[in-house]
N, C-alpha and C positions, 0 to 999 in steps of 0.2 A: 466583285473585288473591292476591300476598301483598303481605303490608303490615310493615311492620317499626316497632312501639310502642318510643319514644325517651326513658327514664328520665333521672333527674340523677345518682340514685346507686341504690342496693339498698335494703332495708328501711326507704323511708321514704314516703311518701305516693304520689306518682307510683306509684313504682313496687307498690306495695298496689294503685293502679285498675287501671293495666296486669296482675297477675297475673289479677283479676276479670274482667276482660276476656275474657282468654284462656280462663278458667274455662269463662266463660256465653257461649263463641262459636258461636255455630247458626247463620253465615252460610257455612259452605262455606269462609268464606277461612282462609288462612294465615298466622298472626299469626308475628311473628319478636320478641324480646325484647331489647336493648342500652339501656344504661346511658353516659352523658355525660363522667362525668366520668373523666379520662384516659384514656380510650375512642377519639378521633376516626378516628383513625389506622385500628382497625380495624372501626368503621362505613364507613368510604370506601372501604376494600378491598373489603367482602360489598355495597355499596349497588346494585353492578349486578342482585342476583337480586331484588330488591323492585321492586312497583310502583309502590306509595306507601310513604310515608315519617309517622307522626302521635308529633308532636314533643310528649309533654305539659308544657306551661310554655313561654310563646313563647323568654324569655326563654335558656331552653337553644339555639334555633338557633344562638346568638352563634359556638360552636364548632363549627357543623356546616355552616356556608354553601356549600359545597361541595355541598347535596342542592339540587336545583330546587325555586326556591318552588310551581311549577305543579304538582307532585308529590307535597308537603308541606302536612302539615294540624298547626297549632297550638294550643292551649287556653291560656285566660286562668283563670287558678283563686286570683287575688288582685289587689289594689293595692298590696301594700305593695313592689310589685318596680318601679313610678313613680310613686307619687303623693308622692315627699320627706315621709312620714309625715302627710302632712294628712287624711288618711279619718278622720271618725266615724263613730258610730252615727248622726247625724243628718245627717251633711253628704261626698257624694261631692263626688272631686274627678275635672275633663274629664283622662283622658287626651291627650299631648302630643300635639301633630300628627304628628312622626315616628315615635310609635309606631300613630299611626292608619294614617300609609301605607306602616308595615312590615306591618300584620298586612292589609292591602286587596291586599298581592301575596303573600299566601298560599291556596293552591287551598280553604281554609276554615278556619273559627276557630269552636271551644267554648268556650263558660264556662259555668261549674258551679253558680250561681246567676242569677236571674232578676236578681235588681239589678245584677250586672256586665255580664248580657245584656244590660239596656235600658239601662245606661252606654253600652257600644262603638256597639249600635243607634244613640241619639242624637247620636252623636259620628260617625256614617257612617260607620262599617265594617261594608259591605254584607255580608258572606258570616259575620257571626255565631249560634250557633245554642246554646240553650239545653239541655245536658245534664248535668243534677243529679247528685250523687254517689249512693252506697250503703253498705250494709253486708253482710258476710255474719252473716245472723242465726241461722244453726248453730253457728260460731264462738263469736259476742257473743250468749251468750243469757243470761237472767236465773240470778241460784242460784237454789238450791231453799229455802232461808229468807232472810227480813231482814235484814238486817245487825245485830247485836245491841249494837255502839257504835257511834254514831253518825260518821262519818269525812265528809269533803268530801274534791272531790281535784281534777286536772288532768294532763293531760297536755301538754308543748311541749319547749321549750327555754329556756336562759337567755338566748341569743344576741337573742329574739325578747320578753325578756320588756318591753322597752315597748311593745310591741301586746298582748302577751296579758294585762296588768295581772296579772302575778302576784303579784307584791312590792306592789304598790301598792294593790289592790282586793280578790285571793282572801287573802290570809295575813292580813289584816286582819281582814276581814270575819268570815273563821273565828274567829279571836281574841277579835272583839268580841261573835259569837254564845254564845260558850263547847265550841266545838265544836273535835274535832282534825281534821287535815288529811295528805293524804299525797298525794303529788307523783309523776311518773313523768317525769323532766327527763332527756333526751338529753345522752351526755356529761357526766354529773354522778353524784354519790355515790347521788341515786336511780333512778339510768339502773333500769329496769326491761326484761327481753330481749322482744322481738315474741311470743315464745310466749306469754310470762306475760300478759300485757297482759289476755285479759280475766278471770282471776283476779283480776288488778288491780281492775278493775272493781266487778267481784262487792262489794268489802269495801268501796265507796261509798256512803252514803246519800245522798249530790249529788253532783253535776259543774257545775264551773262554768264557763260561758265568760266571763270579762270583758275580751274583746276588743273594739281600737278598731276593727278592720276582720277581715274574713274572707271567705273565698270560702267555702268551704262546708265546716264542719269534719269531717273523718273522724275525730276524736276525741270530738266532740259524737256523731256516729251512733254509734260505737260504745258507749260511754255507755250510751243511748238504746234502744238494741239490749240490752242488758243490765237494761233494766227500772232504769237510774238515774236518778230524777228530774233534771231538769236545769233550771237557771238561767245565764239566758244575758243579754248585752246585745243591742240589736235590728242584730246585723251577719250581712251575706251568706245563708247558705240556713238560716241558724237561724229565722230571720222566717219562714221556709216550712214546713219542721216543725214548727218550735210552735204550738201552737194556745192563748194566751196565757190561764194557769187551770185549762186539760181536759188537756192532758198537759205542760206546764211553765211556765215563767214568763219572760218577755223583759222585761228592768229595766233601768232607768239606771243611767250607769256611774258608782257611787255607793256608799263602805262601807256606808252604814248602809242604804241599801236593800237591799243584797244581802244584808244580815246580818237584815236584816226576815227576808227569804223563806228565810234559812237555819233560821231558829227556827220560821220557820209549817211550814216539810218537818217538823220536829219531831212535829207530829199525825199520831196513827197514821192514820187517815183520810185524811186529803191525801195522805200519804206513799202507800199505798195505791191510789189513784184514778187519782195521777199516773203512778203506775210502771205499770198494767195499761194506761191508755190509750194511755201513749208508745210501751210495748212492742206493741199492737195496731198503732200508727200505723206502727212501721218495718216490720212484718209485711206491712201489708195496702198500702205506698207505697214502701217508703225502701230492700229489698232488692236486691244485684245482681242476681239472676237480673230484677229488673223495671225497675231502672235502665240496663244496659247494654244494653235494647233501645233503649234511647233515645241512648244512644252510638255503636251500627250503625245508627238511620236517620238519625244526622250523617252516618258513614263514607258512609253508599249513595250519597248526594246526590252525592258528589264524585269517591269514588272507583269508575268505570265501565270 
């Protein structure tokens, strides 16, 4: 059987699970690899040799309607692509009708946290299925000392940055804690290259997520996967990795709280405890080899 995995672009999230995919594939199939954008033309030419077609981001079919939905499997991996910016940490918003019964004529639908899951669930888009992200934790793995100044950091973009509260929440908070901060922004003077990233890492003593909304950050796993304590707000699969204490901290989207727990990471101790348990927790739950079986028993279901 082959299957042909449907990017937006190269080197960026999508396309990160898709390589993983293909990595940790023990199903016999044939996985095929294309990318969306200014693409179409020649996914429609090769679309005859595929059986199925799994489009990750529904929102990418928009250019590809030419594959049969009966054929085509989609994933939900955010809100912030319908909900007009209204997602909190405390408060989802129902998807539209019409994108209920675009994704109800698709052969199946992933999303990448359980909160988005039991979103679409309640909103009756029957054929949704819960398959959580990963990390590779050979890649993202911790240094071999502490970090000897203390640094916070993040990884996005600017384009995004009023979801990700960077200007707003992380640069503050750092500021107000007494702590420096270092950035890895897309497109910008700290663009950092996909090799380097977890280097990147390594020189963090936290990672912060102060996002309003998220599907399930692969920035936080990586992180996390690196033995970086993390602080996060209570959005998408952060809530399910942390274990709020024992390996990080889930806070309100709040300077001065964040800057609380930026100062408590300060204790050699805490700092310590957090970083060995988080890094146990991606080991022993969060890695691709053990999340992308959970992505082939989506595929099984549908694609026969």
């Amino acid at each position: 059987m082959k299957i042909l995995l449907i990017v937006d672009r190269w080197n960026w999230a999508y396309h990160s699970i898709a390589k993983n995919l293909i990595k940790y594939n023990n199903t016999g199939w044939d996985f095929g690899l294309e990318k969306t954008k200014g693409n179409a033309k020649k996914i429609k030419k090769k679309a005859h040799k595929y059986d199925y077609f799994f489009v990750l981001g529904w929102q990418n079919y928009e250019s590809l309607k030419f594959l049969p939905k009966d054929k085509t499997l989609v994933g939900i991996h955010s809100a912030h692509a319908w909900d007009d910016r209204r997602t909190t940490p405390d408060k989802d918003v129902r998807p539209p009708l019409e994108l209920i019964d675009n994704l109800n004529g698709f052969l199946g639908v992933n999303a990448v946290s359980l909160r988005l899951t039991n979103l679409f669930k309640d909103s009756f888009v029957d054929n949704v299925h819960y398959t959580p992200n990963g990390v590779d934790e050979n890649m993202f793995s911790p240094a071999k000392e502490k970090p000897k100044d203390f640094y916070v950091g993040f990884s996005g973009t600017k384009k995004h940055d009023w979801r990700k509260g960077i200007s707003e929440f992380i640069i503050p908070a750092a500021k107000k804690a007494g702590v420096e901060y270092k950035l890895a922004m897309l497109k910008d003077k700290s663009t950092v290259p996909l090799e380097e990233m977890p280097d990147f890492y390594k020189q963090l003593s936290c990672y912060i997520c102060a996002s309003s909304s998220e599907g399930f950050s692969l920035s936080v796993l990586e992180a996390a996967s690196c033995g970086v304590p993390v602080i996060s707000t209570r959005v998408g699969g952060c809530t399910e990795l942390i274990d709020d204490l024992e390996n990080g901290f889930l806070v309100d989207r709040d300077v001065n709280v964040i800057c609380e727990y930026i100062k408590y990471l300060k204790k050699d101790d805490v700092w310590n405890k957090i970083s060995t348990n988080m890094r146990k927790t991606i080991v022993s739950q969060y890695t691709w080899k053990i999340q992308s079986q959970k992505w082939f028993d989506f595929m099984r279901q549908y694609c026969v």
